[in-house]
C-alpha positions as MATLAB code, in Angstrom:
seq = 'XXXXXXXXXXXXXXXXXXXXXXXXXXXXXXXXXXXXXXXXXXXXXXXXXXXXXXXXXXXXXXXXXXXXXXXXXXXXXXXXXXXXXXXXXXXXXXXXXXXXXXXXXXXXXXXXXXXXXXXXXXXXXXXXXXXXXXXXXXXXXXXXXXXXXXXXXXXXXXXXXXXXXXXXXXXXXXXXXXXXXXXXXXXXXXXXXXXXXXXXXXXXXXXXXXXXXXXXXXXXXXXXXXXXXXXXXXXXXXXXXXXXXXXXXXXXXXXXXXXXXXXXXXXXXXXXXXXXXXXXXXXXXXXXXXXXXXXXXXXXXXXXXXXXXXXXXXXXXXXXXXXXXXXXXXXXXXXXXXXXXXXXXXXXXXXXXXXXXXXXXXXXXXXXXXXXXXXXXXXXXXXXXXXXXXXXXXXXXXXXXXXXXXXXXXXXXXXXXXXXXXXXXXXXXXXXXXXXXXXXXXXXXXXXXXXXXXXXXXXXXXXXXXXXXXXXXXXXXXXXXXXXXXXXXXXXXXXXXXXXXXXXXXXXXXXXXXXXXXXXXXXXXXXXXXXXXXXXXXXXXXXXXXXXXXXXXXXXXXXXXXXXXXXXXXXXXXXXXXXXXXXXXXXXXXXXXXXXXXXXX';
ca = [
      49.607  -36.140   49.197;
      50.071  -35.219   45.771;
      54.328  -36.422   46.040;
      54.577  -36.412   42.006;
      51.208  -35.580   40.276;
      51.527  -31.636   41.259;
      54.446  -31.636   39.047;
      52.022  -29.780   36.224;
      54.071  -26.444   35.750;
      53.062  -23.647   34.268;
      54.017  -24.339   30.661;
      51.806  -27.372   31.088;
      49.133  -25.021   31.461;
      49.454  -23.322   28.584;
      50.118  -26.618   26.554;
      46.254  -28.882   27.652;
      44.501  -26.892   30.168;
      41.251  -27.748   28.965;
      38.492  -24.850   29.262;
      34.662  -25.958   29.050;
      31.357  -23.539   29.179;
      29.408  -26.228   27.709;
      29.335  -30.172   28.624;
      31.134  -31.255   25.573;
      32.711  -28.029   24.186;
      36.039  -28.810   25.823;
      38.193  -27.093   23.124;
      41.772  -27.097   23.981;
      43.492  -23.483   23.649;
      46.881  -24.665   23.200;
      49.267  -22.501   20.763;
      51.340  -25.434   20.889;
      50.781  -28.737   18.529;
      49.726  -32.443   20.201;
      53.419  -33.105   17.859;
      55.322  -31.192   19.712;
      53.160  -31.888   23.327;
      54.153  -35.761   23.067;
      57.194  -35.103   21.442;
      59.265  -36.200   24.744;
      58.201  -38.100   28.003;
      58.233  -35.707   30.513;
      56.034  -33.282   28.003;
      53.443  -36.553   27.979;
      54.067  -37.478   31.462;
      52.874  -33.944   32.305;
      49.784  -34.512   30.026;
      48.826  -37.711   31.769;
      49.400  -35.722   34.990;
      47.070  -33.340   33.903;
      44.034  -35.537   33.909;
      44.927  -37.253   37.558;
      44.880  -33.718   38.382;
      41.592  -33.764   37.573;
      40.337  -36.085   40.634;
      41.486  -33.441   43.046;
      38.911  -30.718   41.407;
      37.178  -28.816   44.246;
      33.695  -26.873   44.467;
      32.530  -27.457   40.554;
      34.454  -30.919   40.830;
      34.381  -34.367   41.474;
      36.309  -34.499   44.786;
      33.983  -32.217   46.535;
      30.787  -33.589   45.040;
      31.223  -37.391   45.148;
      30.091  -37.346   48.699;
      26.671  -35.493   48.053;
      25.838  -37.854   45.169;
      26.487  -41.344   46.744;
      24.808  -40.251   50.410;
      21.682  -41.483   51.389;
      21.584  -45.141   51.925;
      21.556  -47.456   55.428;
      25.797  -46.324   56.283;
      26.348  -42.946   54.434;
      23.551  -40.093   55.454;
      23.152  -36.468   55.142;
      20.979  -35.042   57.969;
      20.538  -31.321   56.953;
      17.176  -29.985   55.290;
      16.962  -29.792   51.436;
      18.193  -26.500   50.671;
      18.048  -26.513   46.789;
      21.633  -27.038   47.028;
      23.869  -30.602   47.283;
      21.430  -31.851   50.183;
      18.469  -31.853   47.651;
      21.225  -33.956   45.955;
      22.105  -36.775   48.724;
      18.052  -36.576   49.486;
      17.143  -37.297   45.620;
      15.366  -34.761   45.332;
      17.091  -32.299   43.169;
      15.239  -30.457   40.563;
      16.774  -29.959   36.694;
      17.494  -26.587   38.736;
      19.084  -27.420   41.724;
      22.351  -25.623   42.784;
      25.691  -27.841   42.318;
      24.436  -30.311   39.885;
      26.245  -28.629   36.605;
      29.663  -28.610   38.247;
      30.260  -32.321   38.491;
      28.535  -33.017   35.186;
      31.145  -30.417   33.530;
      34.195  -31.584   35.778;
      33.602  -34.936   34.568;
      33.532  -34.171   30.868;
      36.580  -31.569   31.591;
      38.419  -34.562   32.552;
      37.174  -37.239   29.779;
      38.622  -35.046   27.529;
      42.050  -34.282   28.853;
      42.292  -38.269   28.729;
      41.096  -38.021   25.076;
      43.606  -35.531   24.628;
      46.235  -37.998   25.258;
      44.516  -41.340   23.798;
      44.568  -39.623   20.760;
      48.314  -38.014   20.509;
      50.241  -40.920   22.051;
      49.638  -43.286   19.697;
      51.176  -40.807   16.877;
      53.713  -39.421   18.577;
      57.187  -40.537   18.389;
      57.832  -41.552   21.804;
      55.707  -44.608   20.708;
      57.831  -46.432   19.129;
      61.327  -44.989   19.863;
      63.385  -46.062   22.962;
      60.373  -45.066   25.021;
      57.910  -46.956   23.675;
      57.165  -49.176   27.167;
      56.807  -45.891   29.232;
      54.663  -44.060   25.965;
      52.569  -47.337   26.437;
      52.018  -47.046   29.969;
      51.000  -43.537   29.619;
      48.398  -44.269   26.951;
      46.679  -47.176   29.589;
      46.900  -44.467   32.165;
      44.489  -42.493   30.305;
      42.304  -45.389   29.127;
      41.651  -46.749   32.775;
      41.144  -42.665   34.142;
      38.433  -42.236   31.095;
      37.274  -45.675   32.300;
      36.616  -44.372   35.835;
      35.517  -41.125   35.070;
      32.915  -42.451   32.258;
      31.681  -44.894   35.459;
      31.012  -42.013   37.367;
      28.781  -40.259   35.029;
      26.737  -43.574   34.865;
      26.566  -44.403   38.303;
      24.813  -40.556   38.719;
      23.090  -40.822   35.191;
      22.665  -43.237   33.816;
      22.883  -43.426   30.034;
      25.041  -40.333   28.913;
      27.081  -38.870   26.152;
      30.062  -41.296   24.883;
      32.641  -38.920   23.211;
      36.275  -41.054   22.460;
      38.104  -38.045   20.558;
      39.171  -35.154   21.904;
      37.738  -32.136   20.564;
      38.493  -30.146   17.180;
      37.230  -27.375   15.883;
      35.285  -29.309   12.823;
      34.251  -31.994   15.871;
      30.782  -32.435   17.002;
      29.798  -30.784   20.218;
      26.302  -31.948   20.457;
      26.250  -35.691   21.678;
      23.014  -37.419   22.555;
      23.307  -40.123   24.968;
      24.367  -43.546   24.964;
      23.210  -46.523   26.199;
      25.311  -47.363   29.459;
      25.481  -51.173   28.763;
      27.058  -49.492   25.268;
      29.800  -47.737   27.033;
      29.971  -50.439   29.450;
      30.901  -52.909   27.436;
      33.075  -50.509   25.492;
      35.466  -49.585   28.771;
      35.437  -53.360   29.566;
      37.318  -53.931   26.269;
      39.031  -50.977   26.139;
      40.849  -51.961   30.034;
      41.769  -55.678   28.905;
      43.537  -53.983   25.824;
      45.682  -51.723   28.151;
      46.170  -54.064   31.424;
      49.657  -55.261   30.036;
      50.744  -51.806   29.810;
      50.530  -50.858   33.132;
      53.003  -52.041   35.694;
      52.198  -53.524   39.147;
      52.290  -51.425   41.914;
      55.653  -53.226   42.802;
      57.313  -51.427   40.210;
      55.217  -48.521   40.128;
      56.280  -48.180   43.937;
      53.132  -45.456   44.563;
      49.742  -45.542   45.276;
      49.033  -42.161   43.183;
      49.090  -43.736   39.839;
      46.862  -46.514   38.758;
      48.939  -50.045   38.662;
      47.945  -53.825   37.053;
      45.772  -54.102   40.074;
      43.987  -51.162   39.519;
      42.721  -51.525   36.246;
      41.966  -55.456   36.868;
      40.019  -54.279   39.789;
      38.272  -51.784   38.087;
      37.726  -53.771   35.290;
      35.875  -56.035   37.437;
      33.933  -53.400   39.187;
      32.887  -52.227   35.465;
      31.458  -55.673   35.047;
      29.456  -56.186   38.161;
      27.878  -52.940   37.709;
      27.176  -54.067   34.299;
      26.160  -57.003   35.410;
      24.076  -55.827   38.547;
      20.669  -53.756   38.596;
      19.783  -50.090   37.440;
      17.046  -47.635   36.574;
      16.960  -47.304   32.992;
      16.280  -44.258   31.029;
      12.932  -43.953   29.074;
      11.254  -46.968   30.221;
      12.249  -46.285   34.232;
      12.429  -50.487   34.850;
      15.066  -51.395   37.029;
      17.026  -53.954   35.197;
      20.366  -55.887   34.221;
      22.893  -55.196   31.780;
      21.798  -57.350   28.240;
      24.487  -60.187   28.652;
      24.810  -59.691   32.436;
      25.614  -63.556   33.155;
      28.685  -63.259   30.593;
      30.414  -59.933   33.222;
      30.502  -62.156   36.172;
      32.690  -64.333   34.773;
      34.834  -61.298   33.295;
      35.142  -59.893   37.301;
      35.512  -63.729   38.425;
      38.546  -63.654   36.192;
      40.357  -60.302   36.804;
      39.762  -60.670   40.670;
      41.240  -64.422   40.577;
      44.647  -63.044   38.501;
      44.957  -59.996   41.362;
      44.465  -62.712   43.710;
      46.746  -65.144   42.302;
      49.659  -62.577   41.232;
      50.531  -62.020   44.917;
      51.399  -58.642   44.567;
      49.014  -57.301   46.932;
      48.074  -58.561   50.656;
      46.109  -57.337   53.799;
      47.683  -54.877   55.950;
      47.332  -56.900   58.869;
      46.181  -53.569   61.180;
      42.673  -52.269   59.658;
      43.210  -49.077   61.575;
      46.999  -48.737   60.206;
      45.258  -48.409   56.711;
      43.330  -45.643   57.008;
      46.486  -44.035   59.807;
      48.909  -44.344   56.800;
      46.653  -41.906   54.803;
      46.755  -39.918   57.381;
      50.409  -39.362   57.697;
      50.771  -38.331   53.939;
      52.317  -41.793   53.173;
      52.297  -45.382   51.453;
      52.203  -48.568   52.633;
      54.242  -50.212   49.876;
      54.805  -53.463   52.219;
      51.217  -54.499   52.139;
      50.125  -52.325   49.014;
      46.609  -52.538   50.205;
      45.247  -49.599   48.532;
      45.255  -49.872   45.276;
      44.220  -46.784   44.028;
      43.932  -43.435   46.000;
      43.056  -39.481   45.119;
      46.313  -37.550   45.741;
      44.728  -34.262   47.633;
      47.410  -31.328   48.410;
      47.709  -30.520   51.894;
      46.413  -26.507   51.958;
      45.268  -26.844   48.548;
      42.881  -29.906   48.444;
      40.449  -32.321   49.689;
      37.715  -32.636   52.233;
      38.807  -35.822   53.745;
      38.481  -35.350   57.696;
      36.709  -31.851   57.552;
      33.617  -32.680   55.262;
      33.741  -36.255   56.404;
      35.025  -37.740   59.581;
      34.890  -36.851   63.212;
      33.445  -33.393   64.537;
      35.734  -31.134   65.418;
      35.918  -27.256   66.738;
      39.578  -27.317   68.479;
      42.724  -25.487   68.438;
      44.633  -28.493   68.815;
      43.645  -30.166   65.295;
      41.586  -27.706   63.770;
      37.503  -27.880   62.917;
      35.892  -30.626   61.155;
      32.125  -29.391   60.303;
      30.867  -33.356   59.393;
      27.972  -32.842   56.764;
      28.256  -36.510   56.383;
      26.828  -38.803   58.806;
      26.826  -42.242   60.256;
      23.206  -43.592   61.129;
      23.928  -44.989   65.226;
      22.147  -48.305   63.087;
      25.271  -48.798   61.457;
      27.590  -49.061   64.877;
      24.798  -51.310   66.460;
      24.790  -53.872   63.392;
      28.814  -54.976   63.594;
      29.698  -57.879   65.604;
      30.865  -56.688   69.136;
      34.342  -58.326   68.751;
      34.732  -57.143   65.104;
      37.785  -54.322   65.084;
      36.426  -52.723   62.408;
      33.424  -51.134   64.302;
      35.468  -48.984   66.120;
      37.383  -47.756   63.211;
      34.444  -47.128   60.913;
      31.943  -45.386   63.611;
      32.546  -44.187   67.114;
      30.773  -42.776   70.237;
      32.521  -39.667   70.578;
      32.935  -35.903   68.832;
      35.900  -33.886   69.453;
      36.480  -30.486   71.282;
      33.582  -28.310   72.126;
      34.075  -25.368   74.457;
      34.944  -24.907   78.201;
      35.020  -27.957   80.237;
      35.475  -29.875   76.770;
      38.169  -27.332   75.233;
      40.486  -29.633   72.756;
      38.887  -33.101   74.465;
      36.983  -35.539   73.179;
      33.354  -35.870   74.736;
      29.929  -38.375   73.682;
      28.752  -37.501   70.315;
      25.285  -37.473   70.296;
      23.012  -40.803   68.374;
      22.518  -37.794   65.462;
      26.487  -36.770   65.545;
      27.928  -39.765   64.829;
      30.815  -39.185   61.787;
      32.753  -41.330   59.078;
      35.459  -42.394   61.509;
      37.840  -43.564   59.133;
      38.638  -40.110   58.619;
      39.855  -37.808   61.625;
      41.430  -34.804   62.045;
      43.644  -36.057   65.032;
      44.681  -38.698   63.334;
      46.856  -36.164   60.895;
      50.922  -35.908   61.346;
      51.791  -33.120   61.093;
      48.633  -31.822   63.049;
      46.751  -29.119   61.243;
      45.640  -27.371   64.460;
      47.009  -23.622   65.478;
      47.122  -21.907   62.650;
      46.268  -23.999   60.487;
      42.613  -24.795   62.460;
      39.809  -22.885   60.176;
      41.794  -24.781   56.811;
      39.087  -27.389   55.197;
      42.082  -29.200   52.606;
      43.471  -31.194   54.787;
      45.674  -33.062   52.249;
      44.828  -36.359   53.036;
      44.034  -39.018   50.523;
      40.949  -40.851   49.558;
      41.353  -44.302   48.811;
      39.278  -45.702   45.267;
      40.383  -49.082   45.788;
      41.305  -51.497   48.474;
      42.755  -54.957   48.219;
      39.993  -56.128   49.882;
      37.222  -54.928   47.393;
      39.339  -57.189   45.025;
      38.769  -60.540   47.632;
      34.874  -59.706   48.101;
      34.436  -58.991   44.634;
      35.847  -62.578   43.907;
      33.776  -64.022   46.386;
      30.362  -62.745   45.521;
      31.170  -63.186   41.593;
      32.115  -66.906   42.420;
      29.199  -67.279   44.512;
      26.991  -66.047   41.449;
      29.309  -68.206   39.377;
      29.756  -71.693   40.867;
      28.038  -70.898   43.902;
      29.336  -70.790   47.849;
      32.738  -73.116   46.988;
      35.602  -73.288   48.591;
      37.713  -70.565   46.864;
      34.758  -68.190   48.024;
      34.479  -69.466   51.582;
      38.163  -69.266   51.721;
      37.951  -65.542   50.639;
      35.320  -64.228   52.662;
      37.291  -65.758   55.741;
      40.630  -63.955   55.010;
      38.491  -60.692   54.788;
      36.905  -61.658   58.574;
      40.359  -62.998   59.980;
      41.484  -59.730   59.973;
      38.123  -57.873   61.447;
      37.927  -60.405   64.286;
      41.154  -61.351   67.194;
      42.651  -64.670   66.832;
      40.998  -66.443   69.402;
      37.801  -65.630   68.104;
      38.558  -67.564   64.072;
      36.650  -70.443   65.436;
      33.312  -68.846   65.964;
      33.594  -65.950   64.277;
      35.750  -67.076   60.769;
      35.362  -70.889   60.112;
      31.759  -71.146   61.935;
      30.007  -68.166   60.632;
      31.566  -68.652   57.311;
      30.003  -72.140   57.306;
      26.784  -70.972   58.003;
      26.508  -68.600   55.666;
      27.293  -70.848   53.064;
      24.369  -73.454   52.732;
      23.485  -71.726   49.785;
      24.001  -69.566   46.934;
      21.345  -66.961   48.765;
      22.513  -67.279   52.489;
      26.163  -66.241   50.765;
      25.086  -63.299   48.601;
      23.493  -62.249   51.750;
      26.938  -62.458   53.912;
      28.615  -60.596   51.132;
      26.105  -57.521   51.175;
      26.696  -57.487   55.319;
      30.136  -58.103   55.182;
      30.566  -54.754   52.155;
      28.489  -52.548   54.849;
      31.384  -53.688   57.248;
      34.348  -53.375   55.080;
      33.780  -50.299   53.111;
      31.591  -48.222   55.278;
      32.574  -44.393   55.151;
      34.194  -45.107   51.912;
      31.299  -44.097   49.815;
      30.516  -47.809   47.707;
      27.137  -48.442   49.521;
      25.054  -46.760   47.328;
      26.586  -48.144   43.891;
      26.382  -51.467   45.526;
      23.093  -51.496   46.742;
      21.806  -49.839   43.637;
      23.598  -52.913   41.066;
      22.061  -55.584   43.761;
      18.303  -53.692   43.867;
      18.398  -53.330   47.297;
      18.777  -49.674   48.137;
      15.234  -48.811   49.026;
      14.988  -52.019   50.962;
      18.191  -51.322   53.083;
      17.396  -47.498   53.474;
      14.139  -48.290   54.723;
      15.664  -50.579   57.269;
      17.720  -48.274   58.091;
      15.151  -45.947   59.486;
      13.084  -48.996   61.269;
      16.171  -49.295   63.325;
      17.070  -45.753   64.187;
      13.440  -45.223   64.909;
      13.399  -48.501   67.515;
      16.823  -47.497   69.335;
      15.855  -43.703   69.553;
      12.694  -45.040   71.729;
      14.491  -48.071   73.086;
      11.977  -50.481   71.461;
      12.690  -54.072   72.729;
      11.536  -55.400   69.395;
      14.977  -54.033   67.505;
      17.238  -56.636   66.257;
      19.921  -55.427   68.254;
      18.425  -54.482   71.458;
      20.924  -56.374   73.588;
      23.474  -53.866   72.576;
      21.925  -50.835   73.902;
      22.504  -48.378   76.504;
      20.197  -45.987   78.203;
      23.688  -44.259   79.667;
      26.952  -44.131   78.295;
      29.851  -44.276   81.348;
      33.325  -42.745   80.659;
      36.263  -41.242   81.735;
      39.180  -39.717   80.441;
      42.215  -41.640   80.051;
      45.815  -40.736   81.544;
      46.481  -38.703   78.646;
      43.237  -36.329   80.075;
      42.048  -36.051   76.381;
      40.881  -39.494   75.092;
      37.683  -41.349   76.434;
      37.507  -44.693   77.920;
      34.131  -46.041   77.195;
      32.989  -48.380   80.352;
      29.718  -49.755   78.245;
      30.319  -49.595   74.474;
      27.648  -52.077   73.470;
      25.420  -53.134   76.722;
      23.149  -51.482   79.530;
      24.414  -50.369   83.143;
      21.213  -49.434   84.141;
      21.163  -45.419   85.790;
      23.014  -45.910   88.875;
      26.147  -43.983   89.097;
      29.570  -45.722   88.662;
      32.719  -44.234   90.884;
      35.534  -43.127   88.472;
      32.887  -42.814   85.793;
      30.867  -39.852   83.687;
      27.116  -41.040   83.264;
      25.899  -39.332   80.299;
      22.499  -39.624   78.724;
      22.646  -41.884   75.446;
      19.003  -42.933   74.307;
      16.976  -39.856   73.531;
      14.098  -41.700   75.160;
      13.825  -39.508   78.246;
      13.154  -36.342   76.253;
      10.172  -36.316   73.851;
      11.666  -33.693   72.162;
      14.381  -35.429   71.496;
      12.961  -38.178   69.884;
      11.474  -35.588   67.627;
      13.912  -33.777   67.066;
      15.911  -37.657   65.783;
      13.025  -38.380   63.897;
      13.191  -34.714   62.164;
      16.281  -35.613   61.095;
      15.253  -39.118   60.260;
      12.698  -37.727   57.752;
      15.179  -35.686   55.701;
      17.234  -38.966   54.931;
      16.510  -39.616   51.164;
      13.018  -38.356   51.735;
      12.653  -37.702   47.647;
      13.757  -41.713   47.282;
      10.315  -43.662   46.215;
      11.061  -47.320   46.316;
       8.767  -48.239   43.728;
      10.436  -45.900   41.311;
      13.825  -46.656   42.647;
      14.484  -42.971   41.696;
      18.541  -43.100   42.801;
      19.625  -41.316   38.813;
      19.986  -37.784   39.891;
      18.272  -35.129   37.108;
      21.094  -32.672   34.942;
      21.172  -29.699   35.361;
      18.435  -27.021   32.995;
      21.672  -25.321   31.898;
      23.202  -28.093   30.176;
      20.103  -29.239   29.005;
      19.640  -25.850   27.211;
      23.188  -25.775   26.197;
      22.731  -29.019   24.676;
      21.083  -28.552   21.013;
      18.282  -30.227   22.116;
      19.902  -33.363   22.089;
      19.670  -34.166   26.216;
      16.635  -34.566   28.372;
      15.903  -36.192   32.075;
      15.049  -39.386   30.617;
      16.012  -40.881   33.685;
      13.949  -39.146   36.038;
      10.635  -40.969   36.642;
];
């Protein structure tokens, strides 16, 4: 959307633009002085802008990468073959050689240091304390809670890494070893409850493109539970928790509760209306759900609904290649009443050729996309012209209100255990996903059920996540922090192995259909499923299109599902709980000797 952050002009270019070869030789060549950079707002503004900017970064960058590295788990799959190359990286099985594993790494660093750039000048310069002291202020917690976020990122891939809190000189170090992440964890932590007062609530703020109170609280929190949770750690490869994990439940119990209790934020009442709004290149600043989002430029940025949503090879909105996927596991798990299902993961692909020319038609059980994200879903459509263009412009959302309502429930579960406040929370979360006329069941019995005890709870939060978030690319962090990724990938792949041969013994097997039967709707483009989540047997139906669903009929078929099947995070070994991806030789070698793969088991 990028309304205000693409306001970096050229001067600004000359002023920060930071330039990196090396992972932490990020000098700065600016002919002009940090005194006269932060000499005036707008100057800093730009500066701040500068490192937002740096979200949006493309092939060598974290927008284009994030998807590769948090793939692979029981929602979020890559099907295609390792190819040395960002598959090997959603697989876990890249090498210290592997193609696309530099760029992120160096992106990440680019952008630590732009924020440095500013944490270090603001504070000196004399917008601090003059007449714009309160915006100077804001500015400086802008860059805190970006380092925050980017510094998570590098641990959530890597583990323990290099912690560098100045910006670079030219009598700095460049050579960093690495850090202990519950060091740098505990560092950010402090560092965002310093700077939360700084930063205005989105109701001020009035955009979703800069971080707000909620943000950081929210982030904060998210800090902590990863801190808190489970994680490979380097050298000695056990899976463990942070050293005083107990203590950073309480810190995410607290920040959620103040979110919660400040009343600035609420549901959007629509689920589908959240994701619609992106869409449209807008804000919903009645509901201020989204807390946080990437601001992509239309033309110029962002893979959102070409790299993941819904297939597409039309005219009418323009192609949409997929490389992410949505295991047919995932669509057969949801609740058949829950609206969410058919948001998150649908039965259809868009456009092919002939017959199907600019129509939708039944994906296939390996075609299934991140639905959240579609191509026809953008106003103004980028088809005609604009077809064969892969920045579609549309935002990605970091942060939803609702991560801030399960967060509080699972850290008051872990806290106090299933009470009230966290029954109450998980049932505002499933109002929404569920009609009215269903609460009774659905909400206020299931909810009941779930809490008889501190496990059965913890449980309901991990399902209700999958259901919430899925396509939004938390699984894996989530499943890592609660030690449960190898147990919920290789569940996964029991499933999809049972439905692709229609084997009675699947959880699910009620749902199933040997035969999809459709039709097109009035509008001659949209398809009106008959059987979404039960068997009509073979017969034909009048009205109705019977098209093959399981694979079962074709032996090939099934092999060619469980082909795909075995690429899913076939370098993941459970018992090593290998999910740390490796960095790259070159930065290794560019290193001093100070960095090694530590982390790889």
């Amino acid at each position: 959307m990028k309304k205000h952050l693409k306001f970096i002009v050229a001067i600004w270019l000359v002023l920060v633009t930071v330039s990196c070869e090396d992972y932490l030789k990020t000098n700065s060549n600016s002919s002009f002085s940090d005194e006269v950079t932060f000499s005036n707002v707008d100057f800093a503004t730009k500066a701040v802008y500068n490192v937002y900017d740096r979200l949006t970064d493309e092939y060598g960058g974290w927008a284009y990468m994030m998807f590769w590295f948090k793939c692979d788990n029981d929602i979020e799959t890559c099907f295609n073959a390792n190819a040395n190359n960002h598959n090997d990286i959603a697989h876990y099985a890249a090498t210290p050689s592997t193609m696309y594993l530099s760029q992120p790494w160096n992106a990440l660093y680019k952008a630590i240091e732009a924020a440095n750039i500013c944490i270090d000048a603001l504070p000196k310069s004399a917008i601090w304390t003059d007449e714009y002291a309160g915006e100077a202020h804001r500015l400086y917690g802008e860059a805190i809670t970006l380092r925050a976020y980017f510094y998570s990122e590098l641990i959530n891939l890597w583990g323990d890494v290099p912690f560098k809190l100045e910006a670079t000189t030219s009598d700095g170090e460049f050579y960093l070893p690495k850090t202990d992440r519950d060091e740098i964890y505990e560092y950010l932590i402090q560092d965002l409850k310093e700077i939360e007062d700084y930063i205005p609530w989105m109701s001020v703020t009035q955009t979703t493109e800069r971080v707000n109170r909620a943000y950081v609280k929210g982030l904060r929190a998210r800090l902590a539970l990863a801190y808190a949770g489970y994680s490979l750690r380097n050298g000695t490869f056990e899976t463990r928790r942070g050293r005083n994990w107990e203590d950073y439940y309480e810190i995410a119990l607290q920040e959620c509760k103040e979110v919660l209790e400040s009343g600035k934020h609420q549901l959007n009442p629509d689920f589908e209306n959240v994701f619609r709004t992106l869409h449209g290149y807008s804000m919903d600043m009645t509901h201020k759900e989204i807390l946080f989002e990437v601001a992509f430029g239309r033309l110029k940025s962002g893979p959102v609904g070409s790299d993941i949503g819904v297939y597409h090879n039309d005219t009418k909105y323009g192609k949409a290649n997929v490389r992410v996927r949505t295991p047919p596991s995932y669509y057969y798990t949801f609740d058949r009443k829950d609206i969410r299902r058919n948001v998150a993961c649908i039965l259809y692909n868009y456009a092919k050729t002939g017959a199907y020319l600019n129509k939708q038609y039944p994906a296939s059980l390996q075609g299934l996309g991140q639905s959240k994200f579609r191509r026809e879903w953008i106003v103004p459509s980028m088809g005609g012209d604009l077809s064969a263009s892969r920045y579609t412009g549309v935002n990605f959302p970091l942060m939803r209100y609702s991560d801030i309502i399960l967060m509080f429930a699972e850290a008051e579960n872990q806290v106090n255990g299933p009470t009230q406040a966290a029954k109450e929370a998980l049932s505002l979360i499933r109002e929404r996903a569920f009609p009215e006329d269903q609460w009774a069941s659905k909400v206020m019995n299931y909810v009941d059920s779930v809490s008889v005890s501190k496990e059965a709870f913890f449980n309901a939060i991990v399902d209700e996540r999958a259901f919430e978030f899925g396509g939004e690319f938390m699984r894996k962090v989530d499943l890592v922090r609660w030690n449960l990724l190898g147990t919920k990938i290789a569940q996964m792949k029991d499933d999809v192995r049972k439905i692709i041969t229609n084997d009675p013994t699947y959880r699910y097997h009620s749902k199933l259909q040997r035969y999809l039967f459709w039709k097109y709707k009035e509008d001659g483009e949209t398809m009106e499923i008959l059987n979404p989540d039960f068997d009509l047997g073979s017969a034909e139906i009048d009205g109705y299109t019977r098209t093959a669903w399981f694979p079962s009929s074709s032996a090939s078929s099934i092999n060619t599902m469980n082909g795909v099947l075995d690429r899913v995070a076939n370098g993941y070994d459970a018992a090593k709980n290998n999910h740390l991806a490796p960095i790259h030789e070159s930065d290794i070698n560019d290193s001093n000797g100070m960095l090694r793969n530590d982390q790889i088991p």
